[in-house]
C-alpha positions in Angstrom: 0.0 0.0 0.0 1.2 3.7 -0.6 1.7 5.6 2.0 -0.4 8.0 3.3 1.5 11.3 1.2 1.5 9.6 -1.9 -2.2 8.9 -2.0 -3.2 12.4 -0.6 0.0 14.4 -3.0 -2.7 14.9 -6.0 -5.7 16.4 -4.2 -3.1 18.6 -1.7 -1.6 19.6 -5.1 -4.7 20.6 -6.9 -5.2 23.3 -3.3 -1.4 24.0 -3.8 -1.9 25.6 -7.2 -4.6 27.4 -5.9 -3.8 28.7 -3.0 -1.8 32.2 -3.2 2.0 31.7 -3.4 1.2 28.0 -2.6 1.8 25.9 0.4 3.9 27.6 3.1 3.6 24.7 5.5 4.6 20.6 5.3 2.4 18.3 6.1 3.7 15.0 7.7 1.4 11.4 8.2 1.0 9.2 10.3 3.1 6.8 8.6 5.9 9.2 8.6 5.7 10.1 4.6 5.2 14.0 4.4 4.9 16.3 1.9 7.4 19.3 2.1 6.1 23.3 1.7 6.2 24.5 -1.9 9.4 24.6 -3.3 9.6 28.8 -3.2 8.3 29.0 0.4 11.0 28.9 3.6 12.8 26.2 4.6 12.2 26.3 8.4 8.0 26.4 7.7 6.4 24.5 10.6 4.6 21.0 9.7 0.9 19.9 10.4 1.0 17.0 11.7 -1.9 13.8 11.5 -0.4 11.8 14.0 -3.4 9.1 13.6 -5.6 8.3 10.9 -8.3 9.1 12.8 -7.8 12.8 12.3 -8.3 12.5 8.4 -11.2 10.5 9.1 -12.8 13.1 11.4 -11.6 16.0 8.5 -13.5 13.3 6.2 -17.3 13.3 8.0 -16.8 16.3 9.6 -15.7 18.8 6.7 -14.2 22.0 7.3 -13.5 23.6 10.9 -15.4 20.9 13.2 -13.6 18.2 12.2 -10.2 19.8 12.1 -11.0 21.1 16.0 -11.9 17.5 17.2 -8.2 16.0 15.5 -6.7 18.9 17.3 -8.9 18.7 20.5 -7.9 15.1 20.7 -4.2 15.5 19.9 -4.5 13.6 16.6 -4.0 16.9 14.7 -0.6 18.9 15.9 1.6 21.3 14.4 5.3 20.6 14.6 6.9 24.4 15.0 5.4 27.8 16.2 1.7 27.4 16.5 0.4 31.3 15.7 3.2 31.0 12.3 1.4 27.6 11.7 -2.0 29.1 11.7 -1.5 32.2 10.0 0.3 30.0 7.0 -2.4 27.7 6.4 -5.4 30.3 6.6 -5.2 30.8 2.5 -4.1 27.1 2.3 -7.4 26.0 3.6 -9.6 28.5 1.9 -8.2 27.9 -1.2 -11.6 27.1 -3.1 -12.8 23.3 -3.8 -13.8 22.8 -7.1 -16.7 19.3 -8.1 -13.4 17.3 -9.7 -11.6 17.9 -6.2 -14.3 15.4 -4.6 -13.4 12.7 -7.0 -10.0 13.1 -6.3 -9.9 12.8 -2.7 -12.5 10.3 -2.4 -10.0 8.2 -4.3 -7.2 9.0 -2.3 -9.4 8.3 1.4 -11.0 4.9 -0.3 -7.3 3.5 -0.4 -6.1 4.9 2.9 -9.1 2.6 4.1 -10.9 5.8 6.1 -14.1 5.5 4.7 -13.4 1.7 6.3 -12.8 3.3 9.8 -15.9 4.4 12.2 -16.1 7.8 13.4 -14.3 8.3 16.5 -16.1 10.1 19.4 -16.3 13.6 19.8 -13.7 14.6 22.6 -15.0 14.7 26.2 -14.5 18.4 26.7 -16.9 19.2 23.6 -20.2 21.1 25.1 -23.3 19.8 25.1 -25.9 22.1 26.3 -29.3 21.3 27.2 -32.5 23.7 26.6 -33.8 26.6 24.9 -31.3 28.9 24.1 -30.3 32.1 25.7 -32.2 31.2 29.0 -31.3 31.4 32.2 -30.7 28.0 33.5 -28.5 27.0 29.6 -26.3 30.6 29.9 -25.5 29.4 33.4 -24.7 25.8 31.9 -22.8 27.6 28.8 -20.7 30.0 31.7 -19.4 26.7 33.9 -18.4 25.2 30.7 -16.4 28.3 30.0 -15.4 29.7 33.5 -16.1 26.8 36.2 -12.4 25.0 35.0 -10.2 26.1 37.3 -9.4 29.2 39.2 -6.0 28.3 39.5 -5.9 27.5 35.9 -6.7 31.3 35.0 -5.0 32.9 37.7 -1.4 31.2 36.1 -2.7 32.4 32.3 -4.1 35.6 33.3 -1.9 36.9 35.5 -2.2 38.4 39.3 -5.1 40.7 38.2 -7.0 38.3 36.8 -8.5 40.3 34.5 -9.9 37.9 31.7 -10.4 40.8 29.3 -7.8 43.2 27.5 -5.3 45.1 28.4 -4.5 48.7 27.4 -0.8 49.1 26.7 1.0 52.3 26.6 4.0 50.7 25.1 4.7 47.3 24.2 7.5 47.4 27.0 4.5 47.2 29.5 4.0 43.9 31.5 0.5 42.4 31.1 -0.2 43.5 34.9 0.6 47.1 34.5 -1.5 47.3 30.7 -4.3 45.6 33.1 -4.4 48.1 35.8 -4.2 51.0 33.3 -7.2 49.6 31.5 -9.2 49.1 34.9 -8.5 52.6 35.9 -9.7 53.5 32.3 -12.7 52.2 32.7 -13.3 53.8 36.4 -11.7 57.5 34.4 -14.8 56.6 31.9 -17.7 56.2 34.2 -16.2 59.1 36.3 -16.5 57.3 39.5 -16.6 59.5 42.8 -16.3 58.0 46.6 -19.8 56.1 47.6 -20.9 55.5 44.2 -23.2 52.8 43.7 -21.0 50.6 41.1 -23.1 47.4 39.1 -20.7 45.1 37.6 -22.3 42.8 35.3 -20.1 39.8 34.7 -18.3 40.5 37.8 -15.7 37.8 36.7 -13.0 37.0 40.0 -14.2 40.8 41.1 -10.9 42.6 39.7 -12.7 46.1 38.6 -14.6 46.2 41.8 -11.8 46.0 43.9 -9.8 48.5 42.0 -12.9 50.8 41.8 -13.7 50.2 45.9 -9.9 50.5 46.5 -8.5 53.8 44.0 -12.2 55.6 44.0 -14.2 54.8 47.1 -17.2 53.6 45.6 -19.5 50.7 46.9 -19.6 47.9 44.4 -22.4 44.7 43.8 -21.1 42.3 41.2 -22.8 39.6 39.2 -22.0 36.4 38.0 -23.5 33.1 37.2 -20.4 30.8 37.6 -19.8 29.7 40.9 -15.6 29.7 41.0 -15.9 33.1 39.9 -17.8 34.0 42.7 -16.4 31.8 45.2 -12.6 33.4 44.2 -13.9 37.1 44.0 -15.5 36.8 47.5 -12.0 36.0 48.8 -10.1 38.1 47.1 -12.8 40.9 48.4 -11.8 39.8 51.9 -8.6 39.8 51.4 -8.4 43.5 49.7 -10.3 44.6 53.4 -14.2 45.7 51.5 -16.3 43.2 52.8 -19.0 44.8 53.4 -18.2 47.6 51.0 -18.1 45.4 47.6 -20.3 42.3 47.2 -20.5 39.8 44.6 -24.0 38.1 43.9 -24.2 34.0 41.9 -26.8 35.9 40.2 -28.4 36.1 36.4 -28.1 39.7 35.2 -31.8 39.9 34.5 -32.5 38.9 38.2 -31.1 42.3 39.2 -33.9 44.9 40.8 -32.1 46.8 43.5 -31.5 50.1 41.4 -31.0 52.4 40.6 -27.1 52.4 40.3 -25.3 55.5 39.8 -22.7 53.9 37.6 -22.9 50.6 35.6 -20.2 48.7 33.8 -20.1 45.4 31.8 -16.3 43.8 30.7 -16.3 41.2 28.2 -20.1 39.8 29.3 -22.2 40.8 26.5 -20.8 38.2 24.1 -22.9 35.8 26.2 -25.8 37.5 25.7 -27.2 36.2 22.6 -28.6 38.6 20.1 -32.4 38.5 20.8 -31.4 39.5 24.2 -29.8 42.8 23.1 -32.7 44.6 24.2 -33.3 42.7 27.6 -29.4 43.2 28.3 -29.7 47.6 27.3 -32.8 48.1 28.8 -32.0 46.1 32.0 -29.2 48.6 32.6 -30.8 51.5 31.6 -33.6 51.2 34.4 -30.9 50.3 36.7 -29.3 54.0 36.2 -29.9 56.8 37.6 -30.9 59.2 35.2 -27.4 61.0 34.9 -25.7 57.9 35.6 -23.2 56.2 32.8 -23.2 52.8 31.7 -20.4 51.4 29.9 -20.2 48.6 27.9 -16.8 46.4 26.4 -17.2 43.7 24.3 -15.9 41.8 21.3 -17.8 42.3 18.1 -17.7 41.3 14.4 -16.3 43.9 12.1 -18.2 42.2 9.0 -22.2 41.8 8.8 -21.9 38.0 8.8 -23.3 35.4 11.0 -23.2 36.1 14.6 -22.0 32.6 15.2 -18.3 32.2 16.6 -17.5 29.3 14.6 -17.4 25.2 15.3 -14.2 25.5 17.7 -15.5 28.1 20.0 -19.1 27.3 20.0 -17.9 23.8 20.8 -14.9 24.1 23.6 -14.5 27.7 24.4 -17.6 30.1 24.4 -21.1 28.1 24.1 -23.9 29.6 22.6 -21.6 32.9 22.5 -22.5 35.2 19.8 -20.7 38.6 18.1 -22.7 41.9 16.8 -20.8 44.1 14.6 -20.5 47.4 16.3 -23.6 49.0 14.6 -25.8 46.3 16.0 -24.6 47.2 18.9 -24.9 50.6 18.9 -28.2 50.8 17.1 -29.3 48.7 20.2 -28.1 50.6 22.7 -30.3 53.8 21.2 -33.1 51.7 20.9 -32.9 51.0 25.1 -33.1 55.0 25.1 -29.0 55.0 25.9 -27.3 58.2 24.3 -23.8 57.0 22.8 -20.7 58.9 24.9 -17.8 58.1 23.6 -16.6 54.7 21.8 -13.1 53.0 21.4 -11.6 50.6 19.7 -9.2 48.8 21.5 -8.4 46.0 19.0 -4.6 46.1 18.5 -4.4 45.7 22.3 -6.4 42.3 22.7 -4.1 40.9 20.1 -1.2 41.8 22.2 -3.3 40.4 25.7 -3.9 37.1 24.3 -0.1 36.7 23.2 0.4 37.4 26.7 -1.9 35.1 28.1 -0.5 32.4 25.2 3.0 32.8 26.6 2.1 32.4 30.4 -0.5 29.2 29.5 2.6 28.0 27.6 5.2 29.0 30.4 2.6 26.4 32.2 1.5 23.9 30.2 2.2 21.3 32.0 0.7 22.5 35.2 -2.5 23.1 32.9 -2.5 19.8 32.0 -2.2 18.6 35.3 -5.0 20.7 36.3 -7.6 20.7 33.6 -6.5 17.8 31.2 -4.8 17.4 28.0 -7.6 18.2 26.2 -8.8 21.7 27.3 -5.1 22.9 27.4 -5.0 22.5 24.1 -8.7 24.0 23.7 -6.5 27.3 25.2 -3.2 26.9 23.6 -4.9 26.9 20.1 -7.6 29.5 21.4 -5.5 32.4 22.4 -3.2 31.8 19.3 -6.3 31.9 17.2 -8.1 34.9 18.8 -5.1 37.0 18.5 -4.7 36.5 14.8 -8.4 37.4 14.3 -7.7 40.6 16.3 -4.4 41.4 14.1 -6.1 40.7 11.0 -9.3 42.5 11.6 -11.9 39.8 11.6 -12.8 40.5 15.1 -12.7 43.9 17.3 -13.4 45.1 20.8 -15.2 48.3 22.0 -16.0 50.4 25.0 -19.1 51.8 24.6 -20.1 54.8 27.5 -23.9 55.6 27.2 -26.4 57.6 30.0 -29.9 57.6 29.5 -31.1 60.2 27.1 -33.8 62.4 28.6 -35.4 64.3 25.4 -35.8 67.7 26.5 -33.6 67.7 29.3 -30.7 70.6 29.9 -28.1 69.1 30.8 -24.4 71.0 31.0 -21.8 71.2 28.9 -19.0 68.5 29.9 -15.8 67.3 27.9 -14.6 64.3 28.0 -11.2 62.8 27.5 -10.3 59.6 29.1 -6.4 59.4 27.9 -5.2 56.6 30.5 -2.7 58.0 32.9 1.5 57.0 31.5 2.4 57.6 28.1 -0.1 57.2 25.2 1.4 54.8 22.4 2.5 56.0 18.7 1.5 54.3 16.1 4.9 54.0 15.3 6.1 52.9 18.5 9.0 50.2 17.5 8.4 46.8 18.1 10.2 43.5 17.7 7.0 42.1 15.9 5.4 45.1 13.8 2.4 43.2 13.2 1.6 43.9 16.9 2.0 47.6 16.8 -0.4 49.3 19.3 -2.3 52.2 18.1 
């Protein structure tokens, strides 16, 4: 029998020829027979790697970017070099169009491999499987532990001593990822204009790191909301520990189970993406009864920067965000007026997630074997491959973040004139601000 290159080197070449500048990337089998990178491309390209058959059989029934994440999921897929220069190789590789003749080819080539022989193997463990109607209560609870209920201890290692699972702002690129996270917490508190005894709502509280800064540098008092029960559990502590019991408190609560307003200040970091798009309106309007009526609300999430589906794709929906959905930013916006919530002020702070989930790549893999130990081999590479991923879609555009500030709009109501500028304290970045990776230029 051929081996496993020679039966697959027609149909890879037919996507080679197609794909711009060809195939920057080898591709090495099971039964050790590869197929080098296009002559004209580097010599020291990384390799994908099917260490089993079983990963072109689950590429085989479950075509494009399901069946690649279970082979990588279950460590039959692997990439044998530096896994964000792998990815960002093979993106035109893989989109390189399939044409009718293609699926003659390759069924060919997969009858004499004997895969079409072989039974599917099982989804991995770690793949989600909710339960109920979407977007209610009891499943976004369900979809949150799958996501947040791993392991504080887990996070704490990959996100650093603030514990901030959301991105940094960086005034240079010389910044560690725990001063870029406190300047981006005391941005947020600059934005809301935060004054001593405050009421403070966090929604999506997370391990309670704004509240504490907010309690701590500006005096207010603080109520947080969560649904996963580590979360809560960990910010509780850390509460304790900071000396605001009493003064900051962190609810396992729903955010639509929230009456107690009205709060003079509202904030939301990295929540909304669980939200689900038919709950837009639920989500504005909630806050905007829970405000005073000069209070300000902000909101920071991720969003689409192309009107296409507001899924996240098989990978995430599957192992890392469940049921999470992305808006582009006029959805957003156009919702947030609709909940009668006059747009402040809006920033995009895109090039620095790119740079945050680099930093959270290089702590998970300074500790990757402590993550295995802690939440198995599977879901450390869910992460590894995640934060890789999500940082290339934030370089190349495909997805952006935002910090919305809104107040309710009163029609007819005076209100005086006030300017605001919410330039984080240190030195604001220049676009050309040297780097030794360009791509990752702040601006």
């Amino acid at each position: 029998m051929a081996s496993a290159a020679a039966e697959l080197r027609p149909l890879i070449e037919r996507l080679d020829a197609r794909a711009p500048g060809g195939r920057a990337f080898g591709i090495r089998f099971w039964d050790a027979s590869e197929l080098p990178p296009s002559p004209t491309r580097e010599d020291d390209a990384p390799a994908l790697v099917l260490r089993d058959p079983d990963a072109l059989v689950r590429i085989v029934r479950a075509p494009g970017e399901l069946g690649l994440a279970r082979a990588w999921v279950s460590g039959e897929l692997d990439v044998d070099g530096d896994l964000e220069r792998a990815m960002a190789l093979t993106e035109d590789w893989r989109h390189a169009p399939l044409r009718t003749a293609d699926a003659l080819v390759a069924l060919r080539a997969i009858r004499r491999l004997g895969v079409l022989r072989r039974p599917e193997p099982e989804p991995p463990a770690s793949e989600a499987r909710l339960t109920g109607r979407r977007h209610s209560s009891a499943r976004d609870a369900e979809a949150i532990s799958h996501h947040y209920d791993v392991s504080n201890a887990f996070y704490r290692r990959m996100l650093g001593p603030t514990m901030v699972y959301s991105c940094a702002y960086f005034a240079s690129l010389d910044d560690t990822l725990e001063e870029a996270q406190t300047r981006k917490l005391d941005l947020v508190c600059r934005k809301l204009e935060l004054q001593p005894d405050e009421r403070l709502l966090d929604i999506g509280c997370g391990w309670g790191s704004l509240l504490i800064h907010a309690a701590t540098a500006y005096g207010v008092r603080g109520v947080g909301v969560t649904v996963s029960q580590q979360q809560a559990a960990l910010a509780r502590e850390r509460i304790a520990q900071a000396g605001l019991t009493g003064r900051v408190e962190v609810r396992l609560q729903d955010y639509r189970e929230v009456s107690d307003g009205p709060y003079d200040k509202i904030s939301s970091i990295g929540m909304f993406e669980h939200v689900g798009r038919a709950n837009l309106p639920v989500y504005f309007s909630g806050a905007r009864q829970l405000l005073r009526p000069e209070g300000l609300f902000l909101n920071h999430g991720i969003v689409r920067t192309a009107p296409v589906s507001t899924g996240l794709g098989p990978f995430s929906e599957r192992y890392v965000f469940p049921d999470g959905e992305l808006h582009t930013q006029g959805v957003v916006l156009s919702a947030l007026e609709d909940a009668g919530l006059e747009v402040l002020d809006d920033e995009s702070l895109r090039p620095h997630y790119a740079e945050t989930l680099r930093r959270w790549a290089a702590n998970h893999d300074a500790h990757r074997e402590a993550a295995i130990a802690e939440i198995g081999a599977e879901r450390e590479r869910v992460w590894r491959l995640h934060n890789v991923g999500a940082a290339l879609g934030f370089e190349r555009g495909s997805i952006s973040v935002h910090q919305v500030l809104t107040m309710p709009l009163e029609v007819g109501a005076r209100r005086p004139v006030r300017v605001r500028r919410y330039e984080p304290k240190g030195r604001r970045l220049s676009v050309a601000e040297p780097s030794e990776k360009p791509a990752a230029q702040l601006r």
